[in-house]
DOSE-276042 format. One record per residue (C-alpha): x, y, z; residue in three letters; residue number from 1. Coordinates in steps of 0.001 Angstrom, whole numbers, plus 524288, in hexadecimal, padded with zeros to 5 digits. Layout:
+-------+-------+-------+-----+-----+
:    px :    py :    pz : res :   n :
+-------+-------+-------+-----+-----+
:     X :     Y :     Z : ALA : NUM :
...
+-------+-------+-------+-----+-----+
//
This chain:
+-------+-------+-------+-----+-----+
:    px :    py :    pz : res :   n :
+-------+-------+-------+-----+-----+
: 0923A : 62906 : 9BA30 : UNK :   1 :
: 09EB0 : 622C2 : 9BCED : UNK :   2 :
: 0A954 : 62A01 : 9B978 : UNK :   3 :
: 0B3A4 : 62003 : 9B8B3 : UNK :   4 :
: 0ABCF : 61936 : 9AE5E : UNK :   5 :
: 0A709 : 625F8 : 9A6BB : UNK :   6 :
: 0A931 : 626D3 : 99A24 : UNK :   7 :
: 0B2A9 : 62FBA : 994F8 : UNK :   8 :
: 0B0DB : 630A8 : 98798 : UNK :   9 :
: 0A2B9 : 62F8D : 982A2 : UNK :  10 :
: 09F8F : 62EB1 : 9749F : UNK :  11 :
: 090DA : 6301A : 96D7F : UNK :  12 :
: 089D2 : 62E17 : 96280 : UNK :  13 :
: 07FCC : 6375E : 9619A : UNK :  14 :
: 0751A : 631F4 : 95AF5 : UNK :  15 :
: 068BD : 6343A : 958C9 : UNK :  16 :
: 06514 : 643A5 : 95625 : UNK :  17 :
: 05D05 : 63FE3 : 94880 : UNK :  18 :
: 055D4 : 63705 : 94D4B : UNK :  19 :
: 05279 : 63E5D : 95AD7 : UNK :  20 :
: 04BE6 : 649DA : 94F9E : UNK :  21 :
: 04573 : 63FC1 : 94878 : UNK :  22 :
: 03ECB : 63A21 : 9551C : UNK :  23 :
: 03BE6 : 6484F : 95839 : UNK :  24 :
: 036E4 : 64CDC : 949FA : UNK :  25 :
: 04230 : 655C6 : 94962 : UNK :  26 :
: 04C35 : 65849 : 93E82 : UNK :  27 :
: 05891 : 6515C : 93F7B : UNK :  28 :
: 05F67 : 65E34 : 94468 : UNK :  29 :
: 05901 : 65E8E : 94EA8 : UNK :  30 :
: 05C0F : 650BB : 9538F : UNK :  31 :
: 06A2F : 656D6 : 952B8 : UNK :  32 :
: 0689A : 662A6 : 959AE : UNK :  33 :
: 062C5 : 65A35 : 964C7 : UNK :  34 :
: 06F0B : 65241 : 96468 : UNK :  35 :
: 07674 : 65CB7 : 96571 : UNK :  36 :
: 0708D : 66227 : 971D0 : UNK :  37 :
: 0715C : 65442 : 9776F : UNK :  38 :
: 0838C : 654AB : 9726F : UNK :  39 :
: 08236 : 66307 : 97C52 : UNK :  40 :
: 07C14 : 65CFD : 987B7 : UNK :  41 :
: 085F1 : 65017 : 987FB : UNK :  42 :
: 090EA : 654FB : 985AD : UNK :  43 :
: 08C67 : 65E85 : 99253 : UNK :  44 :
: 08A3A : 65101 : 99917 : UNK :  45 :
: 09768 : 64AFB : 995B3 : UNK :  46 :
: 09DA6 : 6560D : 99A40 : UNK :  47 :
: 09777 : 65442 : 9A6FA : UNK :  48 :
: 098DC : 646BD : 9AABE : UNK :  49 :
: 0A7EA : 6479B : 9A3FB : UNK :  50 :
: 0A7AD : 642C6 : 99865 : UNK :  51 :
: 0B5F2 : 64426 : 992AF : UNK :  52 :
: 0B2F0 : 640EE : 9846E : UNK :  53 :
: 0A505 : 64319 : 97E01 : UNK :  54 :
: 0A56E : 63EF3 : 96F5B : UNK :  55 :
: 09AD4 : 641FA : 9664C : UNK :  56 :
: 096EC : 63BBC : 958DA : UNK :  57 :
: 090D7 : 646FE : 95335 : UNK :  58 :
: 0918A : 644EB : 94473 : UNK :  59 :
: 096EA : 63A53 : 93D9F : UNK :  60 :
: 09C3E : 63913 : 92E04 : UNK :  61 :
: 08E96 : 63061 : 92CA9 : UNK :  62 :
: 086AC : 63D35 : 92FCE : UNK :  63 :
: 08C8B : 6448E : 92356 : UNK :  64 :
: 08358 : 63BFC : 91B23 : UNK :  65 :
: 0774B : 641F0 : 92230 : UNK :  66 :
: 06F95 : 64B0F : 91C67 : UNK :  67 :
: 074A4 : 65863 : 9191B : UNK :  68 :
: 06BF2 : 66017 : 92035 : UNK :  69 :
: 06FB6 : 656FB : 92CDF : UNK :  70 :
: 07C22 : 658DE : 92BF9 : UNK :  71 :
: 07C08 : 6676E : 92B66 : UNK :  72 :
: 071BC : 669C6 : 93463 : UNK :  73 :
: 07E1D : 66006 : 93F15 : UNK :  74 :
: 087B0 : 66884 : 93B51 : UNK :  75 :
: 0804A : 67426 : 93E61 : UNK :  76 :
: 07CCF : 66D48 : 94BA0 : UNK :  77 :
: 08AFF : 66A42 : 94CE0 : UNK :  78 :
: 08F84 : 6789C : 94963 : UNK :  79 :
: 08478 : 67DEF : 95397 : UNK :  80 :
: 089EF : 6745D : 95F44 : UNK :  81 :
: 096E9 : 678B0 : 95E50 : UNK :  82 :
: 09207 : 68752 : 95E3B : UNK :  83 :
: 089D9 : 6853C : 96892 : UNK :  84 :
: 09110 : 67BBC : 970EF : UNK :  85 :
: 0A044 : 67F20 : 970B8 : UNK :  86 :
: 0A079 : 6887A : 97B30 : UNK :  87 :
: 09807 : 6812A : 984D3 : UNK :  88 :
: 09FFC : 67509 : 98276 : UNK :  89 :
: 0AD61 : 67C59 : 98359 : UNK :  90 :
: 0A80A : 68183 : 99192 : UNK :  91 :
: 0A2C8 : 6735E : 994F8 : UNK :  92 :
: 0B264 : 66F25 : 990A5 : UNK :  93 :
: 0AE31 : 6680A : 985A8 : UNK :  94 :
: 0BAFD : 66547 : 97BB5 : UNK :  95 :
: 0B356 : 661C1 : 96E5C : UNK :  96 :
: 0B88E : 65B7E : 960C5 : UNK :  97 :
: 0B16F : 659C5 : 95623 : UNK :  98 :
: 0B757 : 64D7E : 9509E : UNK :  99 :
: 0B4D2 : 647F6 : 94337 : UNK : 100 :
: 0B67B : 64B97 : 93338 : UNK : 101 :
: 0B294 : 65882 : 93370 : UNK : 102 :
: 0B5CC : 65977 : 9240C : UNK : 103 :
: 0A8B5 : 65B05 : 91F7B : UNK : 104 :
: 0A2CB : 665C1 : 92A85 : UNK : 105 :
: 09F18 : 6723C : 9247D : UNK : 106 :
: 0A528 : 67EDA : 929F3 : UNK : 107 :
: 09DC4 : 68445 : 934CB : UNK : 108 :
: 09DEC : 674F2 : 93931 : UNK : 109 :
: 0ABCE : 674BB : 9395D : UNK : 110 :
: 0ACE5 : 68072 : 93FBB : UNK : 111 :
: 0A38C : 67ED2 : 94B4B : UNK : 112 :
: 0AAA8 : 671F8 : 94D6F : UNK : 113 :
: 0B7F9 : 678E1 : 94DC2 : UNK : 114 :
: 0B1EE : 684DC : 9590F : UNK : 115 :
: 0ABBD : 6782F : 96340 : UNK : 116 :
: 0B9B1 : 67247 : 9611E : UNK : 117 :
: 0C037 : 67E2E : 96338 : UNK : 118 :
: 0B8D7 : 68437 : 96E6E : UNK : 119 :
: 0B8A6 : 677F4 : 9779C : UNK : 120 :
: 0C6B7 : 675B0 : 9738F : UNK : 121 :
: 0CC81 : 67077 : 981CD : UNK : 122 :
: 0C042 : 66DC5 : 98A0C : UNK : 123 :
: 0C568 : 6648A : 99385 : UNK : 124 :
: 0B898 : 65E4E : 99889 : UNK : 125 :
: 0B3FC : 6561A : 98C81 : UNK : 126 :
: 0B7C4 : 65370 : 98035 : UNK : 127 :
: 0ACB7 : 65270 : 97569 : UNK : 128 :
: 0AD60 : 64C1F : 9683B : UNK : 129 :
: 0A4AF : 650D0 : 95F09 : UNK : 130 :
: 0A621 : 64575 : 95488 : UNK : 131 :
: 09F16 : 64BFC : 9478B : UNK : 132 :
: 0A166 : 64537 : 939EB : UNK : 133 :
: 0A83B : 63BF3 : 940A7 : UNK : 134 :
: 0AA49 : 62D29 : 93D6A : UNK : 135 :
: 0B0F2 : 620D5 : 9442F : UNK : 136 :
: 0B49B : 61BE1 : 93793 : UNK : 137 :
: 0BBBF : 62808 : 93231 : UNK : 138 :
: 0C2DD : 62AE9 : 93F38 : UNK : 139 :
: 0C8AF : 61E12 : 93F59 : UNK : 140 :
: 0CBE4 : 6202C : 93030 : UNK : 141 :
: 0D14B : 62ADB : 93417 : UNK : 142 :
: 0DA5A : 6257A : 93DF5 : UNK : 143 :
: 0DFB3 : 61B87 : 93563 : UNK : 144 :
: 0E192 : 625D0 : 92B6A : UNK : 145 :
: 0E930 : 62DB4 : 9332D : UNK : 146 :
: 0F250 : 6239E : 93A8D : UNK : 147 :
: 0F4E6 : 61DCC : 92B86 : UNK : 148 :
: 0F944 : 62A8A : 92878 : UNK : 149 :
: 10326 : 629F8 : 934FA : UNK : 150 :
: 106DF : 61C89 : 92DD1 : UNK : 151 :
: 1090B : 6212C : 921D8 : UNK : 152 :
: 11158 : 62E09 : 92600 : UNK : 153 :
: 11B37 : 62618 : 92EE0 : UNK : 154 :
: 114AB : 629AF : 93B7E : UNK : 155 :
: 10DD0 : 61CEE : 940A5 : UNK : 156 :
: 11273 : 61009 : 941EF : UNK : 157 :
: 10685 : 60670 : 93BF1 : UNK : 158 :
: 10936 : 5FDF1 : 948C2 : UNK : 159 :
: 10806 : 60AFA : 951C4 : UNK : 160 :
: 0F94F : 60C43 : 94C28 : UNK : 161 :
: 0F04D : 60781 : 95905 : UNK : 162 :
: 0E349 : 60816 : 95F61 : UNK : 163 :
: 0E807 : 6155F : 965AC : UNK : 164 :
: 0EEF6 : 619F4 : 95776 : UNK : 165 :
: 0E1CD : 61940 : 9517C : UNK : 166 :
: 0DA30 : 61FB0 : 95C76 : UNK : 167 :
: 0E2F4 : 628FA : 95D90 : UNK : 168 :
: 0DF9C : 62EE3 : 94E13 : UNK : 169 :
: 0D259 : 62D77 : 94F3C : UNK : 170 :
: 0CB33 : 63B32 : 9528B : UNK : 171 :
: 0C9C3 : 6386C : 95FAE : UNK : 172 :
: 0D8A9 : 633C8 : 96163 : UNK : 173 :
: 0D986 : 63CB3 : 96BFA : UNK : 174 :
: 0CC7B : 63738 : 97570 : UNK : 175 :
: 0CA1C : 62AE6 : 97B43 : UNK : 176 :
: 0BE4E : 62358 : 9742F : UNK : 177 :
: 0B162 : 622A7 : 97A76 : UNK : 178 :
: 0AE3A : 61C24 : 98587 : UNK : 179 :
: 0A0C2 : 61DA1 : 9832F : UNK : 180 :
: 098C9 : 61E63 : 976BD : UNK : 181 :
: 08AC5 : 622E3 : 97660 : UNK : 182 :
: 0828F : 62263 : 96AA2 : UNK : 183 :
: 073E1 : 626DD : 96B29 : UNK : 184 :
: 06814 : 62278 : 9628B : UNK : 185 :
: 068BE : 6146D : 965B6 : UNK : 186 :
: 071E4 : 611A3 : 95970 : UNK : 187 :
: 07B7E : 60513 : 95CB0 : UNK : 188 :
: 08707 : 60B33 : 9541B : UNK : 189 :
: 09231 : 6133D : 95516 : UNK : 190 :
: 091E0 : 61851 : 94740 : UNK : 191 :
: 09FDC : 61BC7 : 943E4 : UNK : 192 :
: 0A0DE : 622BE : 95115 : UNK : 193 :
: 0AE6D : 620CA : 95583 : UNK : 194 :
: 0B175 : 61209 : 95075 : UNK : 195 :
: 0BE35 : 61164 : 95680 : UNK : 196 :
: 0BC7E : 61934 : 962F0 : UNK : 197 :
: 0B092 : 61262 : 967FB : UNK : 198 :
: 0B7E0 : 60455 : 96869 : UNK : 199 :
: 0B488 : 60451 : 97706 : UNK : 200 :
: 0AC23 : 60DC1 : 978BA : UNK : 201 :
: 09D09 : 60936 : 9805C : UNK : 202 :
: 09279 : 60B71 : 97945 : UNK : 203 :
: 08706 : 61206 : 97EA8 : UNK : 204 :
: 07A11 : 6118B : 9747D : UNK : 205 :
: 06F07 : 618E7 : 978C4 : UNK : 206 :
: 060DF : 61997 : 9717E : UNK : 207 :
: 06153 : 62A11 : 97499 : UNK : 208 :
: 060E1 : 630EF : 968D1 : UNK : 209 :
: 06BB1 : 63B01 : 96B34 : UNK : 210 :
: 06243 : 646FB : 96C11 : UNK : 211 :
: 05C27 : 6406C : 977CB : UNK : 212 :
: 06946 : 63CCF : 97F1B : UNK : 213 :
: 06A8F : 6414A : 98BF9 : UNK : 214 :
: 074EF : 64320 : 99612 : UNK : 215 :
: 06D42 : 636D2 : 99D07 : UNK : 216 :
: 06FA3 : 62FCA : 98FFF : UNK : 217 :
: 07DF1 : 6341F : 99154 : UNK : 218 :
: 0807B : 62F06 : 9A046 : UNK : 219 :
: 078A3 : 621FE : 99DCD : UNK : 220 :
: 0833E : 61E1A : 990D0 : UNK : 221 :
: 08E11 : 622A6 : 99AF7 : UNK : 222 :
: 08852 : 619F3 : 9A54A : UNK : 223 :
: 08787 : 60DA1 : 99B99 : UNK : 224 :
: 09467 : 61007 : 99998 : UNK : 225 :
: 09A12 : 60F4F : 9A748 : UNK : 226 :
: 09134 : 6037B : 9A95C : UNK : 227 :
: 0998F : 5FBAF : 99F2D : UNK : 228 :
: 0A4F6 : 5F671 : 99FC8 : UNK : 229 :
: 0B047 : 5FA0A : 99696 : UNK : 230 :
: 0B96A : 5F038 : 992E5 : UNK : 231 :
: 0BF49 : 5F42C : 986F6 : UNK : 232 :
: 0BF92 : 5E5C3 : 98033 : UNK : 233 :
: 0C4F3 : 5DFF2 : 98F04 : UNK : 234 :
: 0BE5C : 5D4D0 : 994FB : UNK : 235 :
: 0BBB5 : 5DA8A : 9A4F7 : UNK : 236 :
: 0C3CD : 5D1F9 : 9AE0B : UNK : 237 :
: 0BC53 : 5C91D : 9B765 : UNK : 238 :
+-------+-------+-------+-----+-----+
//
């Protein structure tokens, strides 16, 4: 791996877990408990090969139409990750957020979101973005929403509001976007995944259902990725 090419900021779409139990003649569930043994082992890899930013789309506002049993048996997954996980990524210097409308989480959701947060709080190693009910569209909503409220109070000048304005509301104001964006299952969409983030970002689709991705799968999107060449809407010079 090259390191002056490496990505630093590596985004994924994690998809696959349902169908992985259906090909298995498992329950649903268990497609996503398989997934989430595959989040423990690369976010272990990213930390090794120095990944600075690790983003995962973990939930989006399109999942709260799934079934209800679905949906409770993820947030129970959810609530048992951050139980069992927290301390092991706080020693591996994991810093997590958990970034998206977290209105309509029960309780004990809420609240095993708020202890991962809290005990990795400062890891200096990686940061990890847990994106859960989470959408593109809404975050850039949101961003407009809140720099028309500067507007309206007196604070912003209309002909202040830029590219870096708008990034800068957006819920990950604070991170550079992804250099790299993997998506699993062999889908060719981004499906309200970080619409204005991922402007630049490569794309890396792989026919791996997520429950099957490896840390091979992992190094072989990161070595795509240093094998292209990133001009950012430039023409190279000849």
């Amino acid at each position: 791996m090259s390191p002056e090419v490496f990505p630093r900021h590596i985004a994924v779409i994690m998809d696959g877990n349902g169908r992985w139990a259906t090909e298995q003649g498992l329950p649903r569930y268990a497609g996503h408990r398989e997934g989430m043994n595959v989040v423990r082992e690369i976010i272990r890899e990213c930390v090794d090969v120095g990944v600075e930013i690790l983003t995962l789309f973990a939930f989006s506002t399109e999942n709260w139409k799934r079934p209800d049993d679905e949906i409770t048996s993820l947030m129970t997954l959810l609530q048992v990750y951050a139980e069992q996980e927290r301390e092991e990524l706080r020693e591996q210097g994991v810093d997590v957020h958990v970034l998206g409308d977290l209105s309509r989480m029960d309780r004990p959701t809420l609240d095993a979101v708020a202890n991962i947060e809290r005990t990795t709080r400062g890891g200096e190693i990686m940061r990890l973005n847990l994106m859960i009910s989470y959408s593109g569209r809404a975050d850039i909503l949101g961003a407009v929403c809140a720099l028309a409220k500067q507007v309206h109070e007196g604070l912003l000048d209309p002909a202040q509001i830029d590219e870096e304005a708008v990034s800068r509301q957006l819920l990950t104001g604070d991170i550079p976007d992804p250099d790299l964006l993997i998506r699993t299952s062999g889908e060719y969409r981004i499906s309200n995944f970080m619409l204005w983030q991922l402007a630049y970002s490569e794309l890396y689709i792989t026919p791996v259902l997520w429950p099957d991705f490896t840390r091979e799968d992992l190094l072989a999107a990161v070595a795509e990725y240093q094998r292209r060449e990133r001009r950012f809407g430039r023409v190279s010079s000849t």
